[in-house]
TORTI-840756 format. One record per atom (N, C-alpha, C, CB): residue number from 1; atom name; x, z, y. Coordinates in nm, 3 decimals. Glycine has a CB too. Example, Ala and Ser with C-alpha at 12.3 -4.5 7.8 and 13.67 -1.06 7.14 Angstrom:
2
<atom num="1" atome="N" X="1.319" Z="0.780" Y="-0.569"/>
<atom num="1" atome="CA" X="1.230" Z="0.780" Y="-0.450"/>
<atom num="1" atome="C" X="1.320" Z="0.780" Y="-0.330"/>
<atom num="1" atome="CB" X="1.131" Z="0.905" Y="-0.447"/>
<atom num="2" atome="N" X="1.285" Z="0.708" Y="-0.225"/>
<atom num="2" atome="CA" X="1.367" Z="0.714" Y="-0.106"/>
<atom num="2" atome="C" X="1.290" Z="0.787" Y="0.003"/>
<atom num="2" atome="CB" X="1.408" Z="0.572" Y="-0.060"/>
% end
This chain:
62
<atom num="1" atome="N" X="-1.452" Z="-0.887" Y="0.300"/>
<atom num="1" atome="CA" X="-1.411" Z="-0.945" Y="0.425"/>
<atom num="1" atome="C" X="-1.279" Z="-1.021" Y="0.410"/>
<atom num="1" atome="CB" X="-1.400" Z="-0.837" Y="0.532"/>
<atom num="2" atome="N" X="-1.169" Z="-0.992" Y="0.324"/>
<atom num="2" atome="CA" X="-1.038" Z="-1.034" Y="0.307"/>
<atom num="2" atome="C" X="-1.053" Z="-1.138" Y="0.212"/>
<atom num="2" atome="CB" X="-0.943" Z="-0.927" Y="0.266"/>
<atom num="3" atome="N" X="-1.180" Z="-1.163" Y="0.147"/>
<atom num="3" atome="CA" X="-1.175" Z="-1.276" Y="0.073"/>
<atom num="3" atome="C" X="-1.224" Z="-1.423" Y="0.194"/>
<atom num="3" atome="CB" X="-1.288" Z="-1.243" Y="-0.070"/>
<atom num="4" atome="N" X="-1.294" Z="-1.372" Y="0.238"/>
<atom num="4" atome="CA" X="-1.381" Z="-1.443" Y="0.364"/>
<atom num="4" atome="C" X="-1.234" Z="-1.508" Y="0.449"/>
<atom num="4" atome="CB" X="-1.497" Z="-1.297" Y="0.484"/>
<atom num="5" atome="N" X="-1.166" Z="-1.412" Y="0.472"/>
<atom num="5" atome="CA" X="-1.039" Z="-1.469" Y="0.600"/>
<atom num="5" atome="C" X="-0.927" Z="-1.532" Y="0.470"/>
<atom num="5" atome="CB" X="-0.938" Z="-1.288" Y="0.733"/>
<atom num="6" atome="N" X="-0.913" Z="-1.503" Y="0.342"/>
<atom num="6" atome="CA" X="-0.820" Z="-1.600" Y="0.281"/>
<atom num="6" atome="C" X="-0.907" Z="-1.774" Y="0.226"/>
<atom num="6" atome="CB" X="-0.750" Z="-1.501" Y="0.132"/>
<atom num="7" atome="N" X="-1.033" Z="-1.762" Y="0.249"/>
<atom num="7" atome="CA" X="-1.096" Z="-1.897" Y="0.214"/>
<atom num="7" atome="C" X="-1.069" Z="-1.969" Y="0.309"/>
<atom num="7" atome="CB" X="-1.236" Z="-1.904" Y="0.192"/>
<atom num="8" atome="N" X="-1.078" Z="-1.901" Y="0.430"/>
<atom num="8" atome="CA" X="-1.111" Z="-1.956" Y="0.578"/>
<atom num="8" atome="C" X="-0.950" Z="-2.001" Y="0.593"/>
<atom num="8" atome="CB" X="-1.183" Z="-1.821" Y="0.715"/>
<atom num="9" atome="N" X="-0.809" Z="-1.914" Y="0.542"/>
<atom num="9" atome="CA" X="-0.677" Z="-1.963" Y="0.595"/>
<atom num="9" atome="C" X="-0.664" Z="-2.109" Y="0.446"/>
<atom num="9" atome="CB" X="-0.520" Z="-1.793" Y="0.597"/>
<atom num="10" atome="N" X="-0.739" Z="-2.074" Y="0.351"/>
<atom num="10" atome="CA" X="-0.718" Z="-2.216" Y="0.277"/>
<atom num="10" atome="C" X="-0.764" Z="-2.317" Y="0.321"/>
<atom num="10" atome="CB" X="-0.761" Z="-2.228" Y="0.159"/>
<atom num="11" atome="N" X="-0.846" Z="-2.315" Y="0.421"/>
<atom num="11" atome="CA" X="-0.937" Z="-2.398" Y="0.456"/>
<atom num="11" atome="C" X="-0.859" Z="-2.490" Y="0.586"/>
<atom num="11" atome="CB" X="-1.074" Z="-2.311" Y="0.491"/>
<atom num="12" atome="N" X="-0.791" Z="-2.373" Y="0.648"/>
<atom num="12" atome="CA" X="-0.720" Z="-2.435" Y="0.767"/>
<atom num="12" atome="C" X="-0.590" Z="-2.518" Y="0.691"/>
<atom num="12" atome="CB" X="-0.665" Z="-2.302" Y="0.887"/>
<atom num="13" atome="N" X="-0.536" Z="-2.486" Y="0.580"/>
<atom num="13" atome="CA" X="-0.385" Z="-2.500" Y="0.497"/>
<atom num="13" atome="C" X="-0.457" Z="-2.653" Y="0.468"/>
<atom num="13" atome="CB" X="-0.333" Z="-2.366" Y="0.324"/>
<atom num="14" atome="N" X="-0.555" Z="-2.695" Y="0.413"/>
<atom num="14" atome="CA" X="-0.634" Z="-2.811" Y="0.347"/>
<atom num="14" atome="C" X="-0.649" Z="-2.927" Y="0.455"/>
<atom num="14" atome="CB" X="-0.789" Z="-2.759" Y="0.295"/>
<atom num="15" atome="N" X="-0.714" Z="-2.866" Y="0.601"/>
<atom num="15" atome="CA" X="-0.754" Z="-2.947" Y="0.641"/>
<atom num="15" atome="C" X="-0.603" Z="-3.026" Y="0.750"/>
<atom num="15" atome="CB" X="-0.891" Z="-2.889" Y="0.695"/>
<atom num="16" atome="N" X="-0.555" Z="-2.940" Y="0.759"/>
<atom num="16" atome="CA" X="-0.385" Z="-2.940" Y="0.836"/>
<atom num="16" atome="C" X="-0.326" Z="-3.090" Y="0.700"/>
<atom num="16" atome="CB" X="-0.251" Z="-2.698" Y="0.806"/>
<atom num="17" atome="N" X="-0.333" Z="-3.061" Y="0.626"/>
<atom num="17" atome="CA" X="-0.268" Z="-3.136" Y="0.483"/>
<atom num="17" atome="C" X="-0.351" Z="-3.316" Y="0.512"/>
<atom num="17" atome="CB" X="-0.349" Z="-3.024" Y="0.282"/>
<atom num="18" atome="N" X="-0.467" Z="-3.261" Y="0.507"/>
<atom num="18" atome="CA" X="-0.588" Z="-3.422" Y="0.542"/>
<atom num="18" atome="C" X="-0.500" Z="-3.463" Y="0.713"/>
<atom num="18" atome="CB" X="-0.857" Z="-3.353" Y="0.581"/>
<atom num="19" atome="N" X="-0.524" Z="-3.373" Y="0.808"/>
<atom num="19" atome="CA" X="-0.518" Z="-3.446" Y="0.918"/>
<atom num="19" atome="C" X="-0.360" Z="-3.481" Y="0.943"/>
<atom num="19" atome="CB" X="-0.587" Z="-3.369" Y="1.033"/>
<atom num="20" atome="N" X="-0.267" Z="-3.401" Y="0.905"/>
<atom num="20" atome="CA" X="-0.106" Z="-3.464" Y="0.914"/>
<atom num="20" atome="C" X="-0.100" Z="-3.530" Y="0.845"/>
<atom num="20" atome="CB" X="0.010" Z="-3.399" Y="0.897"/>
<atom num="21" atome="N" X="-0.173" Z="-3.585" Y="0.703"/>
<atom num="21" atome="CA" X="-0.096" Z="-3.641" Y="0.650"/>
<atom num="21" atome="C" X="0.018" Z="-3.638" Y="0.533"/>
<atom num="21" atome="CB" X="-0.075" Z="-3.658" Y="0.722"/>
<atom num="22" atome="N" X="0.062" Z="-3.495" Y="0.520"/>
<atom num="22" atome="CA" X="0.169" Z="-3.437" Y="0.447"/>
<atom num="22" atome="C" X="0.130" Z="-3.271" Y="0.406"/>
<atom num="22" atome="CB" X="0.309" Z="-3.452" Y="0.546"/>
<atom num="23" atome="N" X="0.119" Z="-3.316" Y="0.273"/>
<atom num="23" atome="CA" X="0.134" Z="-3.148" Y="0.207"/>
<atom num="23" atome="C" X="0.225" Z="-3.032" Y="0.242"/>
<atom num="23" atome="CB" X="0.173" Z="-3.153" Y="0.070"/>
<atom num="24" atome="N" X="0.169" Z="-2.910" Y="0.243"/>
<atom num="24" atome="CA" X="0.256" Z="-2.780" Y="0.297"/>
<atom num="24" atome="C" X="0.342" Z="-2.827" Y="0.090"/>
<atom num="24" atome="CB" X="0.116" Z="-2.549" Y="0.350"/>
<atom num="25" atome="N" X="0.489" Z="-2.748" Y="0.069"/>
<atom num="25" atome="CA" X="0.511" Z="-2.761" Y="-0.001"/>
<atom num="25" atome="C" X="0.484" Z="-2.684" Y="-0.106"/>
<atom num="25" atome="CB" X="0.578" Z="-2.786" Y="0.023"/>
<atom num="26" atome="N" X="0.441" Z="-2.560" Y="-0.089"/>
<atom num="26" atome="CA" X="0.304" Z="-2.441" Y="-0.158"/>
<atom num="26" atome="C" X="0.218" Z="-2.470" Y="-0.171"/>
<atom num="26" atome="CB" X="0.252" Z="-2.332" Y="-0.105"/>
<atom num="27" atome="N" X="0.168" Z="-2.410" Y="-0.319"/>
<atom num="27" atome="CA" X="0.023" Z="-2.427" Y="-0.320"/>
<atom num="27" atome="C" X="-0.045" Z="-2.346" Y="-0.230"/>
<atom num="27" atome="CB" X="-0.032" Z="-2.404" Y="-0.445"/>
<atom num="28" atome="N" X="-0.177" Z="-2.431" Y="-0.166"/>
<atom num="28" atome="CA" X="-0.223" Z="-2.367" Y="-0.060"/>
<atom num="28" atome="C" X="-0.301" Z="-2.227" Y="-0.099"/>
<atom num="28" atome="CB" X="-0.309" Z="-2.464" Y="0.014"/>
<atom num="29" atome="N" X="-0.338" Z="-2.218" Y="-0.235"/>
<atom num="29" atome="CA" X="-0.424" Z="-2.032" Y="-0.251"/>
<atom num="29" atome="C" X="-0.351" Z="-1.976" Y="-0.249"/>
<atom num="29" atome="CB" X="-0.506" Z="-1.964" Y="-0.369"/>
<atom num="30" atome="N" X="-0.187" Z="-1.969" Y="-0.298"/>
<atom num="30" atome="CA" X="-0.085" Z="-1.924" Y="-0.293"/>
<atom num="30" atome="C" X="-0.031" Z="-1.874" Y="-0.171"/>
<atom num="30" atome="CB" X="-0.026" Z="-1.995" Y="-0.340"/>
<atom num="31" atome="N" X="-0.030" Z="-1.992" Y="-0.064"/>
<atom num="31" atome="CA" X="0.014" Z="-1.967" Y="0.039"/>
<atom num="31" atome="C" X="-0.054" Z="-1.894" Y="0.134"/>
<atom num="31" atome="CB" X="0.045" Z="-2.056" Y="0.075"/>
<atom num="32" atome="N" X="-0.237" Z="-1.942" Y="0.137"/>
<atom num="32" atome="CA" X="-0.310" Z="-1.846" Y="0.176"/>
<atom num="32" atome="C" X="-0.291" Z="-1.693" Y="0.157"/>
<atom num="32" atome="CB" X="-0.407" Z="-1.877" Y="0.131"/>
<atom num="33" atome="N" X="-0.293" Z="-1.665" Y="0.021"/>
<atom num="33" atome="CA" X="-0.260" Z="-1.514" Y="-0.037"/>
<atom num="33" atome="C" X="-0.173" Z="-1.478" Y="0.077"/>
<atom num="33" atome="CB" X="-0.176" Z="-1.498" Y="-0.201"/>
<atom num="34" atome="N" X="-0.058" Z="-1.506" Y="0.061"/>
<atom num="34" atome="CA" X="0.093" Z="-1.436" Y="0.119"/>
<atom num="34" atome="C" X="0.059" Z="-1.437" Y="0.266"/>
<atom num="34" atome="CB" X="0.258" Z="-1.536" Y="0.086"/>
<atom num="35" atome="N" X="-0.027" Z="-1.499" Y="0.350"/>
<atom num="35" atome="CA" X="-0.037" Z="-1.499" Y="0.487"/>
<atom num="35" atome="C" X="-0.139" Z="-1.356" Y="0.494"/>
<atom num="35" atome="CB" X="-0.102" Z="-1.658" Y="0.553"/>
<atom num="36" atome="N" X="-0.230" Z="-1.383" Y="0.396"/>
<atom num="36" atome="CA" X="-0.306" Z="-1.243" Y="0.412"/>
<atom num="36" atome="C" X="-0.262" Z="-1.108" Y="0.424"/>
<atom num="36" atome="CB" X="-0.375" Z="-1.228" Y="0.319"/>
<atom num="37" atome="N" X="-0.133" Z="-1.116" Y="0.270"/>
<atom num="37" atome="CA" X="-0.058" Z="-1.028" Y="0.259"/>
<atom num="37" atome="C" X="-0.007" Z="-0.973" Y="0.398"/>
<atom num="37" atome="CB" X="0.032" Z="-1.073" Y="0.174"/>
<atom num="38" atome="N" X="0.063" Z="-1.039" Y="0.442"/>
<atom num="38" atome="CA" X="0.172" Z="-1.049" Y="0.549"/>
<atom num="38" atome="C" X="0.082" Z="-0.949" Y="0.685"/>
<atom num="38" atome="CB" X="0.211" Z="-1.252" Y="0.596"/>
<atom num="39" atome="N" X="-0.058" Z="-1.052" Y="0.723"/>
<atom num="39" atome="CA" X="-0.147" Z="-0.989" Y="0.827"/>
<atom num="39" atome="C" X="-0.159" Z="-0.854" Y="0.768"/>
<atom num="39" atome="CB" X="-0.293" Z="-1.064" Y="0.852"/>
<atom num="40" atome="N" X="-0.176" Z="-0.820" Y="0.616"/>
<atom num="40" atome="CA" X="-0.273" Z="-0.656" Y="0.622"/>
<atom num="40" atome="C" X="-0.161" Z="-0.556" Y="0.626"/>
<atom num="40" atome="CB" X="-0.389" Z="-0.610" Y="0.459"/>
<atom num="41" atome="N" X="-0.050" Z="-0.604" Y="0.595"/>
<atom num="41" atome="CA" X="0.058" Z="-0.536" Y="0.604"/>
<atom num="41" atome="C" X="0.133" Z="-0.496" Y="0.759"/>
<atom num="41" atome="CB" X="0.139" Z="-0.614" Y="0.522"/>
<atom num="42" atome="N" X="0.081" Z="-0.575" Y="0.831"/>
<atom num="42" atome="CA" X="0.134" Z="-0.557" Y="0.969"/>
<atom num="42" atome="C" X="0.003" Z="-0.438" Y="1.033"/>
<atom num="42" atome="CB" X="0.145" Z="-0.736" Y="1.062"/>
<atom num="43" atome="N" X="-0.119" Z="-0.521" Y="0.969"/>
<atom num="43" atome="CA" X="-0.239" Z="-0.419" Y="1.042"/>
<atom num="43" atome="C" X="-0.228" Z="-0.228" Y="0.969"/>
<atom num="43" atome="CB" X="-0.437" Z="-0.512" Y="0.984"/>
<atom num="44" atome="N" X="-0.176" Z="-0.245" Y="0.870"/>
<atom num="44" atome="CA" X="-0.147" Z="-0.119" Y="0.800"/>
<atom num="44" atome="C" X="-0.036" Z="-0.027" Y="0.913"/>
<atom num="44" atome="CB" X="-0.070" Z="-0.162" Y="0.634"/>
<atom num="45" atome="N" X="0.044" Z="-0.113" Y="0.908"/>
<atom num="45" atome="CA" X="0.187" Z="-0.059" Y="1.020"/>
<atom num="45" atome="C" X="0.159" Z="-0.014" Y="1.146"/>
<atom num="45" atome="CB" X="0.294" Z="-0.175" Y="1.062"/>
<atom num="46" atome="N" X="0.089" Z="-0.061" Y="1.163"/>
<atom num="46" atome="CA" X="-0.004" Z="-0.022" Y="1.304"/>
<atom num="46" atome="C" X="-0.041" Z="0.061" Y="1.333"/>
<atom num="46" atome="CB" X="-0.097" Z="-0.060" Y="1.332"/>
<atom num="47" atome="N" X="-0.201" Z="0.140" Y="1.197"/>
<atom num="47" atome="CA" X="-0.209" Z="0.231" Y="1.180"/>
<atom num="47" atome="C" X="-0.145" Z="0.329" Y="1.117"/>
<atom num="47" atome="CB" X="-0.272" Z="0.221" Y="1.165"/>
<atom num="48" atome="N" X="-0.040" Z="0.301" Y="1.044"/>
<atom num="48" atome="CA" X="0.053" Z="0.440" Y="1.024"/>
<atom num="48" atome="C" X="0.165" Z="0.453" Y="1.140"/>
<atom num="48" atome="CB" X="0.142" Z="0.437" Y="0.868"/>
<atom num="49" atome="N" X="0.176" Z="0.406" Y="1.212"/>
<atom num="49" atome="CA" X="0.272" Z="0.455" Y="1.316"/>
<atom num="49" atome="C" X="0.200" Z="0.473" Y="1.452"/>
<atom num="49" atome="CB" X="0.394" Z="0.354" Y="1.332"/>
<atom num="50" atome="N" X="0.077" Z="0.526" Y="1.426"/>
<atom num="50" atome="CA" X="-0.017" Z="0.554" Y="1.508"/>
<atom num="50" atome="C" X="-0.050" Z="0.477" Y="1.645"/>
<atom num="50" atome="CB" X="0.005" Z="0.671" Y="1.528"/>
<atom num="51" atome="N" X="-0.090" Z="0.367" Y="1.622"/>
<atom num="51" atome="CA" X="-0.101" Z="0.267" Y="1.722"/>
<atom num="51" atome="C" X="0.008" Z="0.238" Y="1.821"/>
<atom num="51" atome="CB" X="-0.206" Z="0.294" Y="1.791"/>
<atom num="52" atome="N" X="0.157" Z="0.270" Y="1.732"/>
<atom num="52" atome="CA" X="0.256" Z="0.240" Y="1.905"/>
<atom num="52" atome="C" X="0.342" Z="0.090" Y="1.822"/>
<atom num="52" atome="CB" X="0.432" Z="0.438" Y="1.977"/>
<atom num="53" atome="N" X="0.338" Z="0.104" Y="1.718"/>
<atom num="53" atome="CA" X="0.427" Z="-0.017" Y="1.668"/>
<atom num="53" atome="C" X="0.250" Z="-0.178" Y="1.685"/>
<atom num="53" atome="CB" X="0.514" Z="0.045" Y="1.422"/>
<atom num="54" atome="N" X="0.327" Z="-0.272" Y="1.752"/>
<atom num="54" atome="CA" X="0.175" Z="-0.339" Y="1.774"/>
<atom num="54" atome="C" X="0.229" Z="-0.454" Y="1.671"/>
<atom num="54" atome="CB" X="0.114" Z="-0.400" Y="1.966"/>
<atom num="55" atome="N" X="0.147" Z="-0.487" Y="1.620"/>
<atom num="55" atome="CA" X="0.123" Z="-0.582" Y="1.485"/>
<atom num="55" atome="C" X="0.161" Z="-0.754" Y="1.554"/>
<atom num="55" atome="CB" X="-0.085" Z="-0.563" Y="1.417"/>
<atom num="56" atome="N" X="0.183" Z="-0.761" Y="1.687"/>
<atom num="56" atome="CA" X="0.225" Z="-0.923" Y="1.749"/>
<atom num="56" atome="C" X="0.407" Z="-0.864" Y="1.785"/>
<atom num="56" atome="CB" X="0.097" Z="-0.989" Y="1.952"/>
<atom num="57" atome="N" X="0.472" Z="-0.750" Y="1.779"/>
<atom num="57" atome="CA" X="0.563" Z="-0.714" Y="1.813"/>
<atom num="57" atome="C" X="0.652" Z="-0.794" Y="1.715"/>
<atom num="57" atome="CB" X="0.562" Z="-0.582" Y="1.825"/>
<atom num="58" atome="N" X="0.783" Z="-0.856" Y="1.791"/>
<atom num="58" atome="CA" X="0.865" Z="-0.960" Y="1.710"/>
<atom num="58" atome="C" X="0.808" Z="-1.088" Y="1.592"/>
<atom num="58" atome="CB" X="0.955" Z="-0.867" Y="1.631"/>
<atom num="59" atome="N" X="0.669" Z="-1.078" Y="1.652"/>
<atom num="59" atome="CA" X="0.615" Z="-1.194" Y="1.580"/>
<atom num="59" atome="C" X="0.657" Z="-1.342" Y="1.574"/>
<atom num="59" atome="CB" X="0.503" Z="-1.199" Y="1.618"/>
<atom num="60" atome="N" X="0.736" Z="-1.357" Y="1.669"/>
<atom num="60" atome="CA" X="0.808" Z="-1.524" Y="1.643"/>
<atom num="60" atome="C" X="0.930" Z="-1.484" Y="1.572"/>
<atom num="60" atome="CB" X="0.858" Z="-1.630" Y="1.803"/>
<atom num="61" atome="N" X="0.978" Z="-1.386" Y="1.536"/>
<atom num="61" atome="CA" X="1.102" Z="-1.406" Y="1.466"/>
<atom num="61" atome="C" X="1.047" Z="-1.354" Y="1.298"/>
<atom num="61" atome="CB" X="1.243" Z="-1.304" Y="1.549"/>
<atom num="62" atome="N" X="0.964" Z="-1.315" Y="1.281"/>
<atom num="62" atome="CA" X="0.944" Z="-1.309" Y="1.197"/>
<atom num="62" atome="C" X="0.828" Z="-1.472" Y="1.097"/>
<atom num="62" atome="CB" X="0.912" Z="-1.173" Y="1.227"/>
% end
């Protein structure tokens, strides 16, 4: 399933690159990876602090 949602965030990184016009300055599997990272790590936090820490909590500053 986590391969499925990092094809799908390369896919969005690719097509963002075609329609602006301008490359992210990462390579996009790269960058994909680390966004995945980032999501399973928040969804992990979630469940170890038993559903009270919520995974969108301080999400724009981070």
């Amino acid at each position: 399933m986590y391969e499925h949602i990092e094809v799908q965030l390369r896919q969005v990184l690719h097509e963002h690159k075609l329609r602006e016009g301008e490359a992210i300055e990462l390579d996009e599997s790269l960058l994909a990876s680390q966004l995945l990272a980032f999501c399973e790590d928040m969804l992990s936090r979630f469940v170890r602090t038993e559903f009270k820490y919520r995974p969108t909590q301080e999400f724009e500053v981070r």
